[in-house]
C-alpha positions as CSV (number, residue, x, y, z in Angstrom):
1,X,214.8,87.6,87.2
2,X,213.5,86.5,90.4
3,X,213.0,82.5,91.1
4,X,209.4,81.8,93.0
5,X,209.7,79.1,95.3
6,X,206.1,77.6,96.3
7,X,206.0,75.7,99.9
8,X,203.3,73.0,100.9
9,X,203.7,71.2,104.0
10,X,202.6,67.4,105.0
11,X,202.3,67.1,108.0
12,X,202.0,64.2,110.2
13,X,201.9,63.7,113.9
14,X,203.5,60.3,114.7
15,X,201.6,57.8,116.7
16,X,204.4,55.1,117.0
17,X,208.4,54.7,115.1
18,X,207.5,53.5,111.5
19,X,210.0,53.3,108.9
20,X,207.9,54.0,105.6
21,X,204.1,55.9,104.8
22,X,202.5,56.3,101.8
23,X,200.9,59.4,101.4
24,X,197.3,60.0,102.5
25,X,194.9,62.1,101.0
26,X,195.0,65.3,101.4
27,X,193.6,68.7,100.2
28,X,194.8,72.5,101.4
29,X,194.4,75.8,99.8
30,X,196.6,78.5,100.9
31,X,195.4,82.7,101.4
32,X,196.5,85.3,98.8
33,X,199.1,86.6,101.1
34,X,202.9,85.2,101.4
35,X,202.9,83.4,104.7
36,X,205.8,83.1,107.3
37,X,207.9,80.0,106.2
38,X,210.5,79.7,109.6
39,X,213.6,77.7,108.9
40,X,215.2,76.8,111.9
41,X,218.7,75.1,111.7
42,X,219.6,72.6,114.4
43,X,221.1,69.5,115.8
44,X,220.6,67.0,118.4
45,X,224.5,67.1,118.6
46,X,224.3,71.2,120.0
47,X,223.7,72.0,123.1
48,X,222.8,75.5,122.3
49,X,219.5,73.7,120.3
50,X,216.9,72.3,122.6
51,X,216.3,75.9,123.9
52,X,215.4,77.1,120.6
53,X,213.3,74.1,119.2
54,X,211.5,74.3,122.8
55,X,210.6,77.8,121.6
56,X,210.0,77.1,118.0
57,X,207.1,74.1,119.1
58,X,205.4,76.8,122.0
59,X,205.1,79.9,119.7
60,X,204.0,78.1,116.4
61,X,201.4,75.6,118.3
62,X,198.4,77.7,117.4
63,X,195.5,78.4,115.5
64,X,197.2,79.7,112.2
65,X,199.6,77.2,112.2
66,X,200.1,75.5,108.4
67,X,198.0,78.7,107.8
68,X,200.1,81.8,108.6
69,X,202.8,80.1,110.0
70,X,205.2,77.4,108.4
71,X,207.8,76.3,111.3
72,X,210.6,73.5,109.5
73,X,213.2,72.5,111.7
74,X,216.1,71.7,109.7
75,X,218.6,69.2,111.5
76,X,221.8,69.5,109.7
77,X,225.0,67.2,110.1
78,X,228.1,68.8,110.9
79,X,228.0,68.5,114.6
80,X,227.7,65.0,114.5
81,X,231.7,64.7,114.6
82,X,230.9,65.5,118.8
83,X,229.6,62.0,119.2
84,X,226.2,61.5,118.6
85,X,225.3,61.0,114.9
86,X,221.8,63.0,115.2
87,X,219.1,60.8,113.6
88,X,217.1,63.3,111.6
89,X,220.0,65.3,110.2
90,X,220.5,65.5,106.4
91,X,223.4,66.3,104.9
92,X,220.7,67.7,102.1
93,X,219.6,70.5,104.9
94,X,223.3,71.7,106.1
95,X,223.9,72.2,102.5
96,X,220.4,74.1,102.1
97,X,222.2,76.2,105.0
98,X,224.8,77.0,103.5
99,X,222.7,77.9,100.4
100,X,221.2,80.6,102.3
101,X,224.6,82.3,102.6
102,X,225.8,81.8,99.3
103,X,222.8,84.0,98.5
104,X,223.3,86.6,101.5
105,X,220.2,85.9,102.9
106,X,222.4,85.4,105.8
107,X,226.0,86.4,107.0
108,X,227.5,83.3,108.5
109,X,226.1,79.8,109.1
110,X,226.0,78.5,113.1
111,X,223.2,76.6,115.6
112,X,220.3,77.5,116.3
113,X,219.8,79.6,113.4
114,X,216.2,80.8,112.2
115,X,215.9,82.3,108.7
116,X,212.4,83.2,108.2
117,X,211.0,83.9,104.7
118,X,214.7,84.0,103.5
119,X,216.3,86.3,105.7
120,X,218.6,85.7,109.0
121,X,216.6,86.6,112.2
122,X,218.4,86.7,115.2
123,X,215.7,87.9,117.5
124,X,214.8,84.4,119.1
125,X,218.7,85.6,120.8
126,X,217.8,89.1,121.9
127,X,214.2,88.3,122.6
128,X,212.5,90.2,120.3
129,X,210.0,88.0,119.2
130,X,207.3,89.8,117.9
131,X,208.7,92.6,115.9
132,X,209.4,90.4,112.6
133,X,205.7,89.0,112.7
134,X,203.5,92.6,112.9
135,X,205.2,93.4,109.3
136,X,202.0,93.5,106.9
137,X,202.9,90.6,104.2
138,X,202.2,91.5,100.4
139,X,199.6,89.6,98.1
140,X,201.4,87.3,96.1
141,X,199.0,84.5,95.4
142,X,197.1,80.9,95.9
143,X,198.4,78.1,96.4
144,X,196.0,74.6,95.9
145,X,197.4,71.0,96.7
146,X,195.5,68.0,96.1
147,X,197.1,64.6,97.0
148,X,194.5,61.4,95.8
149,X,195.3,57.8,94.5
150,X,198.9,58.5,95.5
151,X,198.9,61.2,92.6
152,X,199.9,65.0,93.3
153,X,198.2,67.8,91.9
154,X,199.1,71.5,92.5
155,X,198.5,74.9,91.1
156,X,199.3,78.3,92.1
157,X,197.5,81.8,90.9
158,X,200.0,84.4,90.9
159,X,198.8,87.9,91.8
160,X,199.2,89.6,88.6
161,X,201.1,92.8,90.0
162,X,203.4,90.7,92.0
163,X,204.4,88.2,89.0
164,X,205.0,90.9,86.4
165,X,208.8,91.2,87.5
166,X,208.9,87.3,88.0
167,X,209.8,84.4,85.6
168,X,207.4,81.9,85.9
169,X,208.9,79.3,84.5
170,X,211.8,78.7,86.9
171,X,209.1,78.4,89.5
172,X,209.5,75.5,92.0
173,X,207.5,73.7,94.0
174,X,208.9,72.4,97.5
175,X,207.3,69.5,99.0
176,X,208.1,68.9,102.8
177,X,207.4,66.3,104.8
178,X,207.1,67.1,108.5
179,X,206.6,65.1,112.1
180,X,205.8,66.2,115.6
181,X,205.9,64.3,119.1
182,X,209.3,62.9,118.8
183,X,211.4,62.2,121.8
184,X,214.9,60.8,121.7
185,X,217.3,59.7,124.0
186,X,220.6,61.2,123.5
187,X,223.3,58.6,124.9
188,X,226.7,60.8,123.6
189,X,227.3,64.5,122.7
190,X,226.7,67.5,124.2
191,X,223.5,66.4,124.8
192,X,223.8,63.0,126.3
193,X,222.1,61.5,129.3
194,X,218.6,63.8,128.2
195,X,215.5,63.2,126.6
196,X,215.1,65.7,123.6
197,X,211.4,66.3,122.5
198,X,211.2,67.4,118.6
199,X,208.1,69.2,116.8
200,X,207.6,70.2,113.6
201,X,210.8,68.2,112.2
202,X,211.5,68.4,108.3
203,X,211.8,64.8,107.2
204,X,212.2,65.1,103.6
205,X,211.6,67.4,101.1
206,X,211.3,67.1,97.6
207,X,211.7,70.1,95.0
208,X,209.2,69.8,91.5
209,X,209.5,72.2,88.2
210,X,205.7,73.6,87.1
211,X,204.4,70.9,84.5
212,X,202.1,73.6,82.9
213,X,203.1,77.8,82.9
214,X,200.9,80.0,81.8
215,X,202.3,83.0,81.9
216,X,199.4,85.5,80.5
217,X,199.1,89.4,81.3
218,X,196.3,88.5,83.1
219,X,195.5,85.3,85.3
220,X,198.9,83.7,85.4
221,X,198.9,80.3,86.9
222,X,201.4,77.0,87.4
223,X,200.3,73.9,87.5
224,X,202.7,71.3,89.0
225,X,202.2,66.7,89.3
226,X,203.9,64.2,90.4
227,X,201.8,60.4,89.4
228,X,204.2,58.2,91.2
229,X,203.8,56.6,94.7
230,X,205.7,58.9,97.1
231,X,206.8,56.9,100.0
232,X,208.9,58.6,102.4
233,X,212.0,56.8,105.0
234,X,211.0,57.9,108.6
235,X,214.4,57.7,111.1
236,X,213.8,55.2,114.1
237,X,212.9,57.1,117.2
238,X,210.3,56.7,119.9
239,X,207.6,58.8,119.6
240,X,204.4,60.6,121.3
241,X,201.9,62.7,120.4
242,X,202.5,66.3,121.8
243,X,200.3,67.7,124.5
């Protein structure tokens, strides 16, 4: 059995440091084909990072962005022992790391590392860039989100082809909540003494079973709520917008 894991992204571009938002509406609708979901794992506490994040906010910065491409920059916690405690690392996302090679979807765990659509890519090091983005992607489905009153609704149309070998029922929705235009001042660390700019950071993510599986020969579909307020903690920062 293979588990299905469904991605929508919030996203939110920061106009000044707030420590709490309530969710505006909102209404996407993804295309039938799997798009690129880019993890990158980082740190404000690695010096090795800023290069890579730089990278990850130039390339992704485009037209099919939310569309084709899904960048998340994971900042994990286990460089903060270096002296600077980095202020949008989870210890939630250097466990999600280290989930990734418990499943050998990669072979060790380390910073910057990009996994992208659950597999290790090193090519950001060796400067192949484009290789991993040509590859045709299959048809696997839609994807709707609807976010109104504070209430969540969601549903997802499997291809039938691609869902014949999958068990719907285990199928998960991930919610993540993502901000751009950040800029800290790093005063310890590897890092200290510079201003680090952050994009497309993953501020919280939430994980929701299917409330509904229909799970038919033909037109499979998942439906997925959530009714309460969701109000998410943003870290204290200072902020722009990106240019």
């Amino acid at each position: 059995m293979k588990r299905i894991l469904l991605v929508s992204i919030l996203f939110w571009q920061l106009l000044q440091p707030v420590f709490a938002q309530s969710l505006a509406p909102f209404q996407a609708q993804s295309a039938v084909t799997r798009p690129y979901i880019i993890e990158l794992y980082t740190s404000q506490g690695c010096s090795s990072c800023p290069p890579a994040e730089a990278w990850l906010s130039e390339q992704f910065n485009k037209t099919d962005l939310w569309q084709k491409y899904f960048p998340l920059a994971f900042h994990v916690t286990y460089w903060d022992y270096l002296g600077w405690k980095d202020i949008f690392g989870q210890r939630a996302f250097s466990e999600r790391q280290y989930q990734h090679l418990n499943q050998k979807h990669t072979r060790q765990v380390y910073t910057p590392q990009f996994v992208i659509n659950a597999k290790e890519w090193r090519g950001w090091f060796s400067g192949e860039l484009s290789g991993i983005f040509a590859m045709p992607q299959p048809e696997v489905g839609v994807l709707k989100v609807r976010i109104t009153n504070q209430q969540l609704e969601a549903s997802f149309a499997p291809q039938p082809s691609w869902a014949q070998d999958k068990d719907l029922h285990r199928a998960r929705l991930h919610l993540a909540l993502v901000g751009s235009g950040f800029t800290t001042e790093i005063k310890r660390g590897e890092n200290r003494h510079k201003q680090l700019p952050h994009d497309f950071v993953v501020l919280s993510l939430q994980s929701l079973p299917a409330t509904a599986v229909f799970a038919g020969a033909t037109d499979p579909a998942l439906q997925f709520t959530q009714s309460r307020a969701a109000v998410y903690p943003i870290p204290r920062c200072r902020s722009r917008i990106s240019a």
